[in-house]
PDB file of N, CA, C and O in Angstrom:
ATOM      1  N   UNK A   1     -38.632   0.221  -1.525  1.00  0.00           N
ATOM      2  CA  UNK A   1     -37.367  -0.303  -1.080  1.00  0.00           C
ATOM      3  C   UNK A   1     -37.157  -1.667  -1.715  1.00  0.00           C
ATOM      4  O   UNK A   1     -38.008  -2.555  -1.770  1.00  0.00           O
ATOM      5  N   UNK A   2     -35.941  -1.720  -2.180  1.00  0.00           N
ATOM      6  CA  UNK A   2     -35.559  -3.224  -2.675  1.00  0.00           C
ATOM      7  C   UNK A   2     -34.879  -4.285  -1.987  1.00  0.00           C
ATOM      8  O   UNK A   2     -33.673  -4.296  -1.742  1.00  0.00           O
ATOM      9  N   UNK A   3     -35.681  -5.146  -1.698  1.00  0.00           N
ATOM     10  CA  UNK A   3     -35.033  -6.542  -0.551  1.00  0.00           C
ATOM     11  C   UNK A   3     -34.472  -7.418  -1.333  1.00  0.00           C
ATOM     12  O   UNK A   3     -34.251  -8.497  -0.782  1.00  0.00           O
ATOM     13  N   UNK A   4     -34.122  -7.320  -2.573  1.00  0.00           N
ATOM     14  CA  UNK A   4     -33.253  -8.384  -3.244  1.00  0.00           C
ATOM     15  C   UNK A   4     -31.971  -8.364  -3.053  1.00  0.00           C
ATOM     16  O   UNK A   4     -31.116  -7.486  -3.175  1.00  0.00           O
ATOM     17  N   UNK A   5     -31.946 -10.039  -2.565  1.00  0.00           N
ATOM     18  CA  UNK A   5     -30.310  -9.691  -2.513  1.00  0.00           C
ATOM     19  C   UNK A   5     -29.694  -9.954  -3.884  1.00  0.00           C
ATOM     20  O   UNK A   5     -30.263 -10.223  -4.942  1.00  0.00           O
ATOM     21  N   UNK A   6     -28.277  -9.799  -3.590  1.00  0.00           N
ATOM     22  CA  UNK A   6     -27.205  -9.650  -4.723  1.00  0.00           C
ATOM     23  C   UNK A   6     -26.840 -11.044  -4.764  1.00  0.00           C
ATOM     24  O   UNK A   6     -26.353 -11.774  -3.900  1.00  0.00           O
ATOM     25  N   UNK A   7     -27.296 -11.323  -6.357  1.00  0.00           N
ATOM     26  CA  UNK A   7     -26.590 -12.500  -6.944  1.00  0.00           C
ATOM     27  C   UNK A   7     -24.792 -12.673  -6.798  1.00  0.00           C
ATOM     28  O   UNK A   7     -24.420 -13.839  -6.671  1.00  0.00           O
ATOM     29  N   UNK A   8     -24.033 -11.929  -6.807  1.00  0.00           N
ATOM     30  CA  UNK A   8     -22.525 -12.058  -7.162  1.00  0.00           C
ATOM     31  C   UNK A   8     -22.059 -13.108  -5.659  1.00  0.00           C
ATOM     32  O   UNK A   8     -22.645 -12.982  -4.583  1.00  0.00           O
ATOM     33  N   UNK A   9     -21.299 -13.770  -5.814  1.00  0.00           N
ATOM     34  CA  UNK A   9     -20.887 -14.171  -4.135  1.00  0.00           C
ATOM     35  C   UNK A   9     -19.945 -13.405  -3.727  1.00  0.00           C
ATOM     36  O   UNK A   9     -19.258 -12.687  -4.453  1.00  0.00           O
ATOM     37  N   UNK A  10     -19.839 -13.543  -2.238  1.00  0.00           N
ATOM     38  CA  UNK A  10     -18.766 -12.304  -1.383  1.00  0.00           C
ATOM     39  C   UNK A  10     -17.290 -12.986  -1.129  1.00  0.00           C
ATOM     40  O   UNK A  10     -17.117 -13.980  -0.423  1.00  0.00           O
ATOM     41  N   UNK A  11     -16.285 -12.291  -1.812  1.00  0.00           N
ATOM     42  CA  UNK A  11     -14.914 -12.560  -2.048  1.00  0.00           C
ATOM     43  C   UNK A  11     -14.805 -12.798   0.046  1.00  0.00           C
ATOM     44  O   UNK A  11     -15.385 -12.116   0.891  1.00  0.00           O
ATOM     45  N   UNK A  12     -13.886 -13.954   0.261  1.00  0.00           N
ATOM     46  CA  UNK A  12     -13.694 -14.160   1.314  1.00  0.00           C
ATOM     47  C   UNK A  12     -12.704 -13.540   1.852  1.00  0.00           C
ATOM     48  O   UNK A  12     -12.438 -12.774   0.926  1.00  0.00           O
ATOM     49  N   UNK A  13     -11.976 -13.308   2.644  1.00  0.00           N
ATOM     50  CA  UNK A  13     -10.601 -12.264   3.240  1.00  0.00           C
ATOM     51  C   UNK A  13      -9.917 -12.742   2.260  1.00  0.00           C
ATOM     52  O   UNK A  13      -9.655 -11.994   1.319  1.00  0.00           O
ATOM     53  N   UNK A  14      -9.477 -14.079   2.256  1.00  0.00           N
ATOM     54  CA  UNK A  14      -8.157 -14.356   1.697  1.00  0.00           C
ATOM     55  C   UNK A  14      -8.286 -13.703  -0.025  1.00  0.00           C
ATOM     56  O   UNK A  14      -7.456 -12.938  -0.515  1.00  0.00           O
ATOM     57  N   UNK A  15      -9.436 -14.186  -0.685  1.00  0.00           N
ATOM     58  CA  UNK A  15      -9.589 -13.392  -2.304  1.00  0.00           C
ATOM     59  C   UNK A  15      -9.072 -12.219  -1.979  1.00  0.00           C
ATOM     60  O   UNK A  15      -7.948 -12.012  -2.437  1.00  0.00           O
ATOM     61  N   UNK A  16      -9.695 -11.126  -1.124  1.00  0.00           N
ATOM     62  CA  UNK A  16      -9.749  -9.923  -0.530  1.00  0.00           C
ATOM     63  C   UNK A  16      -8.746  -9.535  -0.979  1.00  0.00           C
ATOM     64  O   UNK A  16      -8.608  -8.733  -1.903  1.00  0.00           O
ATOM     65  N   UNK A  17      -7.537 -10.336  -0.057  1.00  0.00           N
ATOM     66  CA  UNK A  17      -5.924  -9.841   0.518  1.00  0.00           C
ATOM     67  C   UNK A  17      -5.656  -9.625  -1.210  1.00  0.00           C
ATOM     68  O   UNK A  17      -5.251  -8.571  -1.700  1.00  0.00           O
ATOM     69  N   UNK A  18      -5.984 -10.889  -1.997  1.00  0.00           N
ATOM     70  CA  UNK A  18      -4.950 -10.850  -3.284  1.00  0.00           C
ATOM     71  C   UNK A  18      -5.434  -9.763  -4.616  1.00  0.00           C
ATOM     72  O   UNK A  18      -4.752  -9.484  -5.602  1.00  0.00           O
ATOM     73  N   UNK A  19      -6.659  -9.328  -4.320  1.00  0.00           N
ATOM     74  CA  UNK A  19      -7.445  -8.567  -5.231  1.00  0.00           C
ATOM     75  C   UNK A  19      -5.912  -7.754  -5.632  1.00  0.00           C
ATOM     76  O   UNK A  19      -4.927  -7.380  -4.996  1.00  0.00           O
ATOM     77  N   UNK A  20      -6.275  -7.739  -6.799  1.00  0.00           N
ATOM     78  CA  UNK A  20      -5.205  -5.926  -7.637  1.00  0.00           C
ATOM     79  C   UNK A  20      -3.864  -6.609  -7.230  1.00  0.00           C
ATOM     80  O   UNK A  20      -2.971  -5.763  -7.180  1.00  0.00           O
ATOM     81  N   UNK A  21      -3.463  -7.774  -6.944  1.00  0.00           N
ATOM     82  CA  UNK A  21      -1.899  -8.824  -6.265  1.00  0.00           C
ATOM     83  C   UNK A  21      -1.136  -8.331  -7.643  1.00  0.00           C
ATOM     84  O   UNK A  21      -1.820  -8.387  -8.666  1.00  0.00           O
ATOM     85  N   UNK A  22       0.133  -7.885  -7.753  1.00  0.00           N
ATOM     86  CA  UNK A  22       0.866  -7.783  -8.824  1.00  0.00           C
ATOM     87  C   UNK A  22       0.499  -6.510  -9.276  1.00  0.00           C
ATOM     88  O   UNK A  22       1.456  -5.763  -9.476  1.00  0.00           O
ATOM     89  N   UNK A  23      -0.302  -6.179  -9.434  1.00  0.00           N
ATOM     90  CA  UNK A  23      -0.777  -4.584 -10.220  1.00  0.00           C
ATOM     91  C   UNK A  23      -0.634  -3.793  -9.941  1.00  0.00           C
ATOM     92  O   UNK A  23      -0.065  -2.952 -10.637  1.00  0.00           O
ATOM     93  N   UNK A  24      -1.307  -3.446  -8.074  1.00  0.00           N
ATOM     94  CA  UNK A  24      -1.817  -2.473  -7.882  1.00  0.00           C
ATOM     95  C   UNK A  24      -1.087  -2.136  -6.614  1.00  0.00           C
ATOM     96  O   UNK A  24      -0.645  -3.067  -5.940  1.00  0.00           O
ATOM     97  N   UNK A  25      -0.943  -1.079  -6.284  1.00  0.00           N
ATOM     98  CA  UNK A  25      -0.226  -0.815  -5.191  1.00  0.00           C
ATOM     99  C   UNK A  25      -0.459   0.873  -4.246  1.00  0.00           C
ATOM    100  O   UNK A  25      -0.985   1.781  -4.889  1.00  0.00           O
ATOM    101  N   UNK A  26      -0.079   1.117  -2.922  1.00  0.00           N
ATOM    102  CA  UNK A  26      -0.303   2.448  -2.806  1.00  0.00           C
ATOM    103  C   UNK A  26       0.388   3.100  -2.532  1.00  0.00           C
ATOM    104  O   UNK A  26       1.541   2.701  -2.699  1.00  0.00           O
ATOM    105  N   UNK A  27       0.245   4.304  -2.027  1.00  0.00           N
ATOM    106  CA  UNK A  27       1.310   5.601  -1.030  1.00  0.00           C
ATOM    107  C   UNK A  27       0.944   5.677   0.091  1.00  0.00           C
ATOM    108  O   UNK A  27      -0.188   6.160   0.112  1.00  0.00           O
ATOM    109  N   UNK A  28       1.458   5.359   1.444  1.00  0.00           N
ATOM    110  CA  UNK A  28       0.873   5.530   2.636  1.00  0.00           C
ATOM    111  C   UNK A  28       1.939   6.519   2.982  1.00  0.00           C
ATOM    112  O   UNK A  28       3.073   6.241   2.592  1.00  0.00           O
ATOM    113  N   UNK A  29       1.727   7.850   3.784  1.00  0.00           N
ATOM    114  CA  UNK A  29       2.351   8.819   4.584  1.00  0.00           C
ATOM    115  C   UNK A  29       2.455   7.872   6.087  1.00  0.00           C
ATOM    116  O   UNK A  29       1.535   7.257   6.627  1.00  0.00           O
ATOM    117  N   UNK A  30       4.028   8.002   6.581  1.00  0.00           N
ATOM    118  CA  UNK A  30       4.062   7.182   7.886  1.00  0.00           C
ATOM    119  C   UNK A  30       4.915   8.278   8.723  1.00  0.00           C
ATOM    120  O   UNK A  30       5.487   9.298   8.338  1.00  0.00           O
ATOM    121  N   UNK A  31       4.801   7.732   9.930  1.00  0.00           N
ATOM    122  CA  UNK A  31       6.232   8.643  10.734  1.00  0.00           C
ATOM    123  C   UNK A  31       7.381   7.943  10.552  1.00  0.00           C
ATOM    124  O   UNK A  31       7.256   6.947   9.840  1.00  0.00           O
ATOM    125  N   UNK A  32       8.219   8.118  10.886  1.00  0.00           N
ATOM    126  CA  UNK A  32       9.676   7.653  10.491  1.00  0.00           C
ATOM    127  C   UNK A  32       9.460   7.252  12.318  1.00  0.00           C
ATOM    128  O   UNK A  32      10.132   8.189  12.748  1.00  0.00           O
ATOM    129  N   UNK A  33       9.153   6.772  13.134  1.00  0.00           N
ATOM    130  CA  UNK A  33       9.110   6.347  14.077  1.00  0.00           C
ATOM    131  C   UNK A  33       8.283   5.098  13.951  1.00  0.00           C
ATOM    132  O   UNK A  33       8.372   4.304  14.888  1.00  0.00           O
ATOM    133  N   UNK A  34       7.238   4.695  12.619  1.00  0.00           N
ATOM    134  CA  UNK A  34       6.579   3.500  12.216  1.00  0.00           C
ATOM    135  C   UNK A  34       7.376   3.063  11.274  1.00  0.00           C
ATOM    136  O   UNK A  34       6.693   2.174  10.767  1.00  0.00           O
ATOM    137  N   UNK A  35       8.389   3.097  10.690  1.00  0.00           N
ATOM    138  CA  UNK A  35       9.196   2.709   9.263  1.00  0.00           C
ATOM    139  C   UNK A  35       9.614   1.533  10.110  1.00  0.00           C
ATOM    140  O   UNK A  35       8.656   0.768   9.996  1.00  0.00           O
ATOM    141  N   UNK A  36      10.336   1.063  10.747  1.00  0.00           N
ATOM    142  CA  UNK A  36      10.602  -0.157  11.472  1.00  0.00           C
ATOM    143  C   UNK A  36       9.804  -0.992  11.538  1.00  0.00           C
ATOM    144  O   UNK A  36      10.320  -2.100  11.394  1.00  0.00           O
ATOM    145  N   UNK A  37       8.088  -1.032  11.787  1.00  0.00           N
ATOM    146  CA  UNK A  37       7.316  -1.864  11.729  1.00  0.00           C
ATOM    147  C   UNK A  37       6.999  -2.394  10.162  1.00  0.00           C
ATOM    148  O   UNK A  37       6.809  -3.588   9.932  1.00  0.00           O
ATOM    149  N   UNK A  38       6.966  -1.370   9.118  1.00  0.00           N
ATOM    150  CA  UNK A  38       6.676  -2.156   7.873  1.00  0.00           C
ATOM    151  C   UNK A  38       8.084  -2.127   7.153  1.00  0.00           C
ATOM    152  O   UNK A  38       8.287  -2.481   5.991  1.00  0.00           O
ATOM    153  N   UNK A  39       8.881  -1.715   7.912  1.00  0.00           N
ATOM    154  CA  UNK A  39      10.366  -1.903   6.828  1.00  0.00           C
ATOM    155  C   UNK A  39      11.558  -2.219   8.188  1.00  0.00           C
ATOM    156  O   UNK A  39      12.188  -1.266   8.647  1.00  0.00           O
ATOM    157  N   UNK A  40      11.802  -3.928   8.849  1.00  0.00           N
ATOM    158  CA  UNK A  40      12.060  -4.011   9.440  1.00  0.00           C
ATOM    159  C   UNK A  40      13.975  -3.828   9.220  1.00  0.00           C
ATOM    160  O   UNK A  40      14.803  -3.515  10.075  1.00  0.00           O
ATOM    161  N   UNK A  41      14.111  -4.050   8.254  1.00  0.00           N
ATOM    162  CA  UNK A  41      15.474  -4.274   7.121  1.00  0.00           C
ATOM    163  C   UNK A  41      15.937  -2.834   6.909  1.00  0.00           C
ATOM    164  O   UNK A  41      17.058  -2.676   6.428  1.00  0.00           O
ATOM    165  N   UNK A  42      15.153  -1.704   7.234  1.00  0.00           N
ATOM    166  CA  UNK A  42      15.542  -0.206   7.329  1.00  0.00           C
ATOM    167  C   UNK A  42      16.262   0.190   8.557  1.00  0.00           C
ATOM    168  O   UNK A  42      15.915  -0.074   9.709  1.00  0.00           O
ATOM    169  N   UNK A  43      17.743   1.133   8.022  1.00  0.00           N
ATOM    170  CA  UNK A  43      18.652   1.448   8.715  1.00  0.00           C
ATOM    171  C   UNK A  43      17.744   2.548   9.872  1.00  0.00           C
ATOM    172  O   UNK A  43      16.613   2.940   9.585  1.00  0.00           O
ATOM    173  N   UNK A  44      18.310   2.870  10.929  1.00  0.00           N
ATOM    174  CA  UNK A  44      17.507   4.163  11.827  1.00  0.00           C
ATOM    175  C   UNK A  44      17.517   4.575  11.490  1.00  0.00           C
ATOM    176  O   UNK A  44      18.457   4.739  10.712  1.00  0.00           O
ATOM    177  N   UNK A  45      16.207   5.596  11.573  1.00  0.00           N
ATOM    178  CA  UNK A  45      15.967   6.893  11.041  1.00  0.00           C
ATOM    179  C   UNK A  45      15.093   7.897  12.155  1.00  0.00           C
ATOM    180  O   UNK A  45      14.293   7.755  13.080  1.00  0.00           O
ATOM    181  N   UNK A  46      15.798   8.992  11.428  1.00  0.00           N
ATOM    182  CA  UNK A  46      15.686   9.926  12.934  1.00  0.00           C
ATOM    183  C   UNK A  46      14.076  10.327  12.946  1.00  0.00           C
ATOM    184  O   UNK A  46      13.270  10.456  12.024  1.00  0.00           O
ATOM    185  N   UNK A  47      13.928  10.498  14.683  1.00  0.00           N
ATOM    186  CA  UNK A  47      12.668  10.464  14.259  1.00  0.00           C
ATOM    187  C   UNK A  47      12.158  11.754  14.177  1.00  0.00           C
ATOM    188  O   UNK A  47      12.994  12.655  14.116  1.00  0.00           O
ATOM    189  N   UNK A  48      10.385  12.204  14.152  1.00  0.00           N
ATOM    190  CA  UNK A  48      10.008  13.300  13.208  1.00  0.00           C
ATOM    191  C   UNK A  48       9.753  13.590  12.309  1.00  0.00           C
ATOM    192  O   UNK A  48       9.092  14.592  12.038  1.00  0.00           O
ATOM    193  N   UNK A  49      10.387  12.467  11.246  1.00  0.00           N
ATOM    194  CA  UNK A  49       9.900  12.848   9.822  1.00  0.00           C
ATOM    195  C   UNK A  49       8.849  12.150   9.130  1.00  0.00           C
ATOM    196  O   UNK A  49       8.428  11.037   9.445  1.00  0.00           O
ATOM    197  N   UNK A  50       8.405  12.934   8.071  1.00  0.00           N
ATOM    198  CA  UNK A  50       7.199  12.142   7.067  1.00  0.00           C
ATOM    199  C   UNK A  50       7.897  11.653   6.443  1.00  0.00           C
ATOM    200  O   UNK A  50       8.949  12.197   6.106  1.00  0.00           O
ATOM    201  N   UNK A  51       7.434  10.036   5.943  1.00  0.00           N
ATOM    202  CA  UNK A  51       8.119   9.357   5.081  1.00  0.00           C
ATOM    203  C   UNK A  51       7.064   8.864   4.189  1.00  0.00           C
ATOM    204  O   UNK A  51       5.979   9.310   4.562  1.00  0.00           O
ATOM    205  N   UNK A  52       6.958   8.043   3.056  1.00  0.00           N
ATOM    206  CA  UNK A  52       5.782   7.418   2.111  1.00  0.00           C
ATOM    207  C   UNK A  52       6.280   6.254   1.364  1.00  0.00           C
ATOM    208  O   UNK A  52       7.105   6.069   0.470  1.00  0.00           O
ATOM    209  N   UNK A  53       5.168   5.267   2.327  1.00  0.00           N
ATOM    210  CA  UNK A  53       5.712   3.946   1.928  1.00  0.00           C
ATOM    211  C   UNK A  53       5.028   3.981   0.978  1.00  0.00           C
ATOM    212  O   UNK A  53       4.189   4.863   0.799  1.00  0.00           O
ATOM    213  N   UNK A  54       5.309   2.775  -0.031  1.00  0.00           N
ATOM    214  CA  UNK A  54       4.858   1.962  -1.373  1.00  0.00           C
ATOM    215  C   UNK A  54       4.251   0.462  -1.130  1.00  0.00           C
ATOM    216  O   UNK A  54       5.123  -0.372  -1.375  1.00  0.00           O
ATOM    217  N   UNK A  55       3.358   0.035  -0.835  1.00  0.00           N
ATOM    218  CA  UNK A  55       2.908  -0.688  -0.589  1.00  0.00           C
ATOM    219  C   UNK A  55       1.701  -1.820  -1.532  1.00  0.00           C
ATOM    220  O   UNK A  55       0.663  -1.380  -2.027  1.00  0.00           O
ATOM    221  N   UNK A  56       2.070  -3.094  -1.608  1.00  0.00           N
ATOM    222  CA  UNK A  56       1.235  -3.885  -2.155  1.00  0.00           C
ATOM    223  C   UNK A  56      -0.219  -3.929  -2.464  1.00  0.00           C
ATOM    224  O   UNK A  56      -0.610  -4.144  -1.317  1.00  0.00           O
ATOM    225  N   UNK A  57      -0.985  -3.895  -2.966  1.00  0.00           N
ATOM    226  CA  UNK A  57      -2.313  -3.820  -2.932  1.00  0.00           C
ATOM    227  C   UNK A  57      -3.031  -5.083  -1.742  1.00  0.00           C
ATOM    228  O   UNK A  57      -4.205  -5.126  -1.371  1.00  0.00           O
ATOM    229  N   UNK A  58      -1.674  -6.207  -1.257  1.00  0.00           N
ATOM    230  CA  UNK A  58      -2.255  -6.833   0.225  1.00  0.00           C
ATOM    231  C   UNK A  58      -1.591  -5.885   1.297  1.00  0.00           C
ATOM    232  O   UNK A  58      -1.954  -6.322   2.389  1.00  0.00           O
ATOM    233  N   UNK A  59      -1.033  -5.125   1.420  1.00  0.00           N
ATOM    234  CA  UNK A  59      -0.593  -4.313   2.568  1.00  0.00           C
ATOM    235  C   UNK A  59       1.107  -4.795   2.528  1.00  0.00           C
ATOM    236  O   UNK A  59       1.645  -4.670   3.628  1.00  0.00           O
ATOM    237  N   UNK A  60       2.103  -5.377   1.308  1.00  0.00           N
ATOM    238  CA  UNK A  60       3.405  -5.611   1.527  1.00  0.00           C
ATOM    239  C   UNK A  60       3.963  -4.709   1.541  1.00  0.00           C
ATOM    240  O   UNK A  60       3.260  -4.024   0.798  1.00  0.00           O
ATOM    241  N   UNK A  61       4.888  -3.997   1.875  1.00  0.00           N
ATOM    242  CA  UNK A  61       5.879  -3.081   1.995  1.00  0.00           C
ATOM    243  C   UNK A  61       6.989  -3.433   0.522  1.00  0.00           C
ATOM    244  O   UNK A  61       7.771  -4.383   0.523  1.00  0.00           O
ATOM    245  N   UNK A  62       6.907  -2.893  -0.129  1.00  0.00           N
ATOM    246  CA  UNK A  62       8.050  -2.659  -1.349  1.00  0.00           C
ATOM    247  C   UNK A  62       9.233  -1.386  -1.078  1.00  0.00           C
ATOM    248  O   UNK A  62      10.426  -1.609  -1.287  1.00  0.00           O
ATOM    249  N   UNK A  63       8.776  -0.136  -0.625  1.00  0.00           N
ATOM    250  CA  UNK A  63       9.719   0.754  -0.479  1.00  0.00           C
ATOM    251  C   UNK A  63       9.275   1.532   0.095  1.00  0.00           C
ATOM    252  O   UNK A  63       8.061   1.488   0.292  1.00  0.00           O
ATOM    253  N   UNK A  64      10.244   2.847   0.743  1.00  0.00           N
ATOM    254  CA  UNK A  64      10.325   3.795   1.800  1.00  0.00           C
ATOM    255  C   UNK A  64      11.560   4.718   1.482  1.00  0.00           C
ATOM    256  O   UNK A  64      12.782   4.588   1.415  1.00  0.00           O
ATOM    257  N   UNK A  65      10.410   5.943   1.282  1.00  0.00           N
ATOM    258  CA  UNK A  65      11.311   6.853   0.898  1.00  0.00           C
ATOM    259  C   UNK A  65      10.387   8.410   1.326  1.00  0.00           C
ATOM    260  O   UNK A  65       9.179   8.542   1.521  1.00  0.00           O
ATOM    261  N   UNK A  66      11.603   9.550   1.375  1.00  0.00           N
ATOM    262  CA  UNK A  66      10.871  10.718   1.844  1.00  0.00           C
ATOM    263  C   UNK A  66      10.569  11.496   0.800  1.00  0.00           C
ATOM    264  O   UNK A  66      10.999  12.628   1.020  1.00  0.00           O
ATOM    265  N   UNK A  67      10.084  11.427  -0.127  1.00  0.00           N
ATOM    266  CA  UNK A  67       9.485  11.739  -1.641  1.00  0.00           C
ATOM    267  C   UNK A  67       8.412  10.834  -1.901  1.00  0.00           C
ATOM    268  O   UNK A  67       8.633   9.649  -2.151  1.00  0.00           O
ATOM    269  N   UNK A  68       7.198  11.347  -1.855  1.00  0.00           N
ATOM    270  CA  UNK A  68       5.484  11.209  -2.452  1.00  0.00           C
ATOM    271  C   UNK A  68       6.272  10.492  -4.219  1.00  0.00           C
ATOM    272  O   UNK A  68       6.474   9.390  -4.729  1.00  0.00           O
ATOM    273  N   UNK A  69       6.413  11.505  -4.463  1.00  0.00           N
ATOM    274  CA  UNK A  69       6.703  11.479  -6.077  1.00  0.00           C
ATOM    275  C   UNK A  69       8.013  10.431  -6.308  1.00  0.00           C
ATOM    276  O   UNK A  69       8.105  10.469  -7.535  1.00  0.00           O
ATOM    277  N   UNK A  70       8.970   9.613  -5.889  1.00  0.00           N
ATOM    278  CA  UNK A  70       9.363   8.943  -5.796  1.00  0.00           C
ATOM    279  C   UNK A  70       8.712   7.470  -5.141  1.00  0.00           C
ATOM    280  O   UNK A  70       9.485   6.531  -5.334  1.00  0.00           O
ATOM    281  N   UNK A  71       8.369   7.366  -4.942  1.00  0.00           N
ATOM    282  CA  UNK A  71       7.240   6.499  -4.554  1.00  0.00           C
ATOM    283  C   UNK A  71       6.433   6.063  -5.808  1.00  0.00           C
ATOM    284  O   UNK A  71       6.714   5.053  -6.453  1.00  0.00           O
ATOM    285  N   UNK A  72       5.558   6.780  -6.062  1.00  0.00           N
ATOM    286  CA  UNK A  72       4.761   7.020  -7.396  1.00  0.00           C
ATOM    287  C   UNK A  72       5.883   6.629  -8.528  1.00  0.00           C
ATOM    288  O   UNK A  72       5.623   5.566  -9.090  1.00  0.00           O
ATOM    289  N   UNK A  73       7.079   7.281  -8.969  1.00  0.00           N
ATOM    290  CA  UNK A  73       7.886   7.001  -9.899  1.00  0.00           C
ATOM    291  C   UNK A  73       8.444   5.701  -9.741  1.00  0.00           C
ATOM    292  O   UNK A  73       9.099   5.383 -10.734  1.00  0.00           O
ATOM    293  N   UNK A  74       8.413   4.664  -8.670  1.00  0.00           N
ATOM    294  CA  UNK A  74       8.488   3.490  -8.672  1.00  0.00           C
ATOM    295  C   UNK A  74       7.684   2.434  -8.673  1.00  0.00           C
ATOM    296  O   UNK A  74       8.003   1.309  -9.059  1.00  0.00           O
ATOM    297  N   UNK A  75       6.390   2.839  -8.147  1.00  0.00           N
ATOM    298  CA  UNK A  75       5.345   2.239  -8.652  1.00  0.00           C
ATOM    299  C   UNK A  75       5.165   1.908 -10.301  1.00  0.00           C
ATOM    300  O   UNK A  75       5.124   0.821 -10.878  1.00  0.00           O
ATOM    301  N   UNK A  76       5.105   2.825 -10.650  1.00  0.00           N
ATOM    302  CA  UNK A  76       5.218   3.058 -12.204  1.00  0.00           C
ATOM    303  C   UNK A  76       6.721   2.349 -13.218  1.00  0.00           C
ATOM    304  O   UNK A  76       6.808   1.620 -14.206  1.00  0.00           O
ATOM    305  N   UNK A  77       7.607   2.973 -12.407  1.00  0.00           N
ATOM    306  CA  UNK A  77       8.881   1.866 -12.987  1.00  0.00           C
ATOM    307  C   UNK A  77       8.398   0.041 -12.936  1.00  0.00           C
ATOM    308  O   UNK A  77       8.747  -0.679 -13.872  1.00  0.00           O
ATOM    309  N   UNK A  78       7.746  -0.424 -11.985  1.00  0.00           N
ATOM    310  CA  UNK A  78       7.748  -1.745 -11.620  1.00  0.00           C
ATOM    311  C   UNK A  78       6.367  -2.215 -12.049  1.00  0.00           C
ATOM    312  O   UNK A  78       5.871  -3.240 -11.580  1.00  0.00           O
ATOM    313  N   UNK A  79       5.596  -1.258 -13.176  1.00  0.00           N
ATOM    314  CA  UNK A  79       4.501  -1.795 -13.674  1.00  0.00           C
ATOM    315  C   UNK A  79       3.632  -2.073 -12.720  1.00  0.00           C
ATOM    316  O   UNK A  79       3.132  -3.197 -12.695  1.00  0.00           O
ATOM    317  N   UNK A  80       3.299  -1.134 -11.784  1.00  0.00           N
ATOM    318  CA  UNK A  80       2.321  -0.912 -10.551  1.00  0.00           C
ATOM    319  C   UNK A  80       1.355   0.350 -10.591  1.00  0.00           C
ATOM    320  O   UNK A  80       1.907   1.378 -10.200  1.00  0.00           O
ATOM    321  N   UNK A  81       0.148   0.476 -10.947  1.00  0.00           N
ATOM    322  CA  UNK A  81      -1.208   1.022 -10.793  1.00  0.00           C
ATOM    323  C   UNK A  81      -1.042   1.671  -9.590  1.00  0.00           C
ATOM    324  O   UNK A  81      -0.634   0.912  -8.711  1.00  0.00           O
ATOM    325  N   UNK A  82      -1.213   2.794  -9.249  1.00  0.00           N
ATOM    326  CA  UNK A  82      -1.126   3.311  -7.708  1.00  0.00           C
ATOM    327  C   UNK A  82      -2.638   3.407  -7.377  1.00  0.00           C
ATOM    328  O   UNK A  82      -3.211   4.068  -8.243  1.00  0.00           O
ATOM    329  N   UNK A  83      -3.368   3.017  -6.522  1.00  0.00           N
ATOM    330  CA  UNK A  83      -4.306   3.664  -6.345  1.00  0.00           C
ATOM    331  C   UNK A  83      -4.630   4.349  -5.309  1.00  0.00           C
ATOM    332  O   UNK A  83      -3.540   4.525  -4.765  1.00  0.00           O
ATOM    333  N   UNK A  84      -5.468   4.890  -4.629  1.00  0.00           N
ATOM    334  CA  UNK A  84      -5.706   6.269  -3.499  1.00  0.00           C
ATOM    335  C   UNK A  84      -7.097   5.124  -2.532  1.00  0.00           C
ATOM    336  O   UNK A  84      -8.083   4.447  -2.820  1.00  0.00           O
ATOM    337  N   UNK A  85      -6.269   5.550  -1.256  1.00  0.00           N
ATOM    338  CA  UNK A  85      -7.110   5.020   0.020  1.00  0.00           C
ATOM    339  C   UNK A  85      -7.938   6.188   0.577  1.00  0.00           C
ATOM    340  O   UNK A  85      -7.647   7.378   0.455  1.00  0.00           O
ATOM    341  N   UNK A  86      -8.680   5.838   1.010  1.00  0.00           N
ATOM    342  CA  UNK A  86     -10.115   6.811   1.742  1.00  0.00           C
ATOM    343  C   UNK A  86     -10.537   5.817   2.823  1.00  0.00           C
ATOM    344  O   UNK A  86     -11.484   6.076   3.565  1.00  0.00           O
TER     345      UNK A  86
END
């Protein structure tokens, strides 16, 4: 077993938040009953539906729309890396 620790130092929250800042961004699937909390500036929307936000690589809200693939096609218009959460 190896007890060495790791030379690199540990990015603090705030580095954290900005990692991939400008680049990178994701697809989150929401209910259209949560679109109000990250898209407060969004007209009502009925509820029930899947919607897929676009979101900052710190968690900002950029857009909301009911198309995966629209999402993605704006990421990409705005020179944004999508990457996949687990």
């Amino acid at each position: 077993m190896n007890n060495q620790t790791n030379d690199r130092p540990a990015l603090t929250p705030q580095e954290f938040a900005h990692l991939g800042g400008g680049a990178l961004a994701y697809v989150k699937t929401i209910r259209s009953e949560d679109a109000q909390r990250l898209f407060p500036q969004a007209p009502a929307i009925r509820p029930g539906l899947e919607l897929y936000a676009l979101l900052g690589a710190d968690g900002t809200p950029i857009m909301l729309t009911d198309s995966k693939d629209a999402a993605i096609a704006n990421a990409w218009e705005n020179q944004l890396q999508t990457v996949s959460l687990h």
